[in-house]
N, C-alpha and C positions, 0 to 999 in steps of 0.2 A: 891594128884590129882589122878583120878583113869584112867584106862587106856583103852581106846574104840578101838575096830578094828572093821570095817567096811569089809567083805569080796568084794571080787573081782567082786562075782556075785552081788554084788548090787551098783557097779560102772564102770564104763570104764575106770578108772586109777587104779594103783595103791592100795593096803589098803591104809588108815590112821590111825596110831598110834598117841594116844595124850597120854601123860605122861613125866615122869623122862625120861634119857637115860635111866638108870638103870631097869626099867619098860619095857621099849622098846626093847632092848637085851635079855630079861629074855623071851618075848610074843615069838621073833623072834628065840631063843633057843628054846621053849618048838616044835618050830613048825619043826626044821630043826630033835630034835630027834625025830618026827616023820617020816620024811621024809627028808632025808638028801640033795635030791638033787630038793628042791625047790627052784624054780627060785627068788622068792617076799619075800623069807626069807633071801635066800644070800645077793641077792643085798641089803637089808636092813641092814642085819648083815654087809655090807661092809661101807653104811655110819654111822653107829653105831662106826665100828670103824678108820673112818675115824674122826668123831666128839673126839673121844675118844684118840685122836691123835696119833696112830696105824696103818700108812699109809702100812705099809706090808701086816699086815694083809687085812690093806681093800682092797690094791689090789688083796690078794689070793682069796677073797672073790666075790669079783666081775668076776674074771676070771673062777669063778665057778658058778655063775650066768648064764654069757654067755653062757658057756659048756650047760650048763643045759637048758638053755632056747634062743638059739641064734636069734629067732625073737622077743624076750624081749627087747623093746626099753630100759626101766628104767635099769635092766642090763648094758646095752652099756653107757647109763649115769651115773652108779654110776662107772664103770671101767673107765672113762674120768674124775672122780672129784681128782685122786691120786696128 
Protein backbone atom coordinates (compact mmCIF):
# COMPACT_ATOMS: atom_id res chain seq x y z
CA UNK A 1 0.00 0.00 0.00
CA UNK A 2 1.63 3.26 -0.71
CA UNK A 3 1.29 6.11 1.42
CA UNK A 4 -0.61 9.61 0.59
CA UNK A 5 -0.25 12.79 2.73
CA UNK A 6 -2.52 15.39 1.99
CA UNK A 7 -1.04 18.84 3.28
CA UNK A 8 -2.79 20.97 5.76
CA UNK A 9 -3.17 23.61 3.01
CA UNK A 10 -5.49 21.59 1.08
CA UNK A 11 -7.78 20.68 3.97
CA UNK A 12 -9.17 22.02 7.38
CA UNK A 13 -8.17 19.00 9.37
CA UNK A 14 -5.69 17.51 9.94
CA UNK A 15 -3.24 15.57 7.11
CA UNK A 16 -4.34 12.11 6.17
CA UNK A 17 -1.88 9.41 6.22
CA UNK A 18 -2.92 6.09 4.45
CA UNK A 19 -0.57 3.25 4.75
CA UNK A 20 1.17 0.57 7.20
CA UNK A 21 1.90 2.16 10.78
CA UNK A 22 5.29 1.40 9.72
CA UNK A 23 4.93 3.84 6.68
CA UNK A 24 3.14 6.20 8.86
CA UNK A 25 5.94 6.80 11.56
CA UNK A 26 8.71 6.81 8.95
CA UNK A 27 6.40 10.16 6.72
CA UNK A 28 5.91 11.58 10.36
CA UNK A 29 9.87 11.04 11.28
CA UNK A 30 11.15 12.27 8.10
CA UNK A 31 9.00 15.53 8.86
CA UNK A 32 9.87 15.97 12.70
CA UNK A 33 13.80 15.81 11.50
CA UNK A 34 12.97 18.48 9.69
CA UNK A 35 11.52 20.36 11.96
CA UNK A 36 11.43 19.10 15.37
CA UNK A 37 8.82 21.02 16.96
CA UNK A 38 5.86 20.34 14.57
CA UNK A 39 2.65 20.34 16.02
CA UNK A 40 0.80 17.60 13.11
CA UNK A 41 4.03 15.48 13.19
CA UNK A 42 4.06 15.02 17.03
CA UNK A 43 0.52 14.65 17.67
CA UNK A 44 0.79 11.96 14.95
CA UNK A 45 3.84 10.50 16.15
CA UNK A 46 1.87 10.18 19.64
CA UNK A 47 -0.94 8.13 18.17
CA UNK A 48 1.63 6.07 16.15
CA UNK A 49 2.67 5.26 19.33
CA UNK A 50 -0.10 4.92 21.06
CA UNK A 51 -1.36 2.25 18.22
CA UNK A 52 2.04 0.74 18.80
CA UNK A 53 1.29 0.31 22.41
CA UNK A 54 3.82 2.80 23.71
CA UNK A 55 1.53 4.80 25.89
CA UNK A 56 4.70 6.76 27.45
CA UNK A 57 5.94 7.66 24.66
CA UNK A 58 2.70 8.76 23.12
CA UNK A 59 2.11 10.77 25.98
CA UNK A 60 5.71 12.60 25.70
CA UNK A 61 4.50 13.05 22.46
CA UNK A 62 1.56 14.65 22.59
CA UNK A 63 2.62 16.99 25.44
CA UNK A 64 5.00 18.16 22.79
CA UNK A 65 2.49 18.75 20.39
CA UNK A 66 0.60 20.90 22.92
CA UNK A 67 3.98 22.83 23.76
CA UNK A 68 4.34 23.44 20.37
CA UNK A 69 1.19 24.20 18.99
CA UNK A 70 -1.25 24.80 22.17
CA UNK A 71 -4.21 26.11 19.95
CA UNK A 72 -3.92 22.61 18.05
CA UNK A 73 -7.12 20.96 18.86
CA UNK A 74 -5.86 17.46 17.43
CA UNK A 75 -2.87 17.90 19.85
CA UNK A 76 -5.15 18.26 22.97
CA UNK A 77 -6.83 15.04 21.46
CA UNK A 78 -4.19 12.98 20.83
CA UNK A 79 -2.73 14.01 24.80
CA UNK A 80 -6.43 12.73 25.99
CA UNK A 81 -6.36 9.23 23.90
CA UNK A 82 -3.15 7.88 26.82
Amino acid sequence: MSLAVLQPSQLRHPPVLIGSLTEVAAAYQRTLQRDPHNAIALAGMSVVALASRQPESAVLMAQAAVAAAPHMIPAWVALGQR
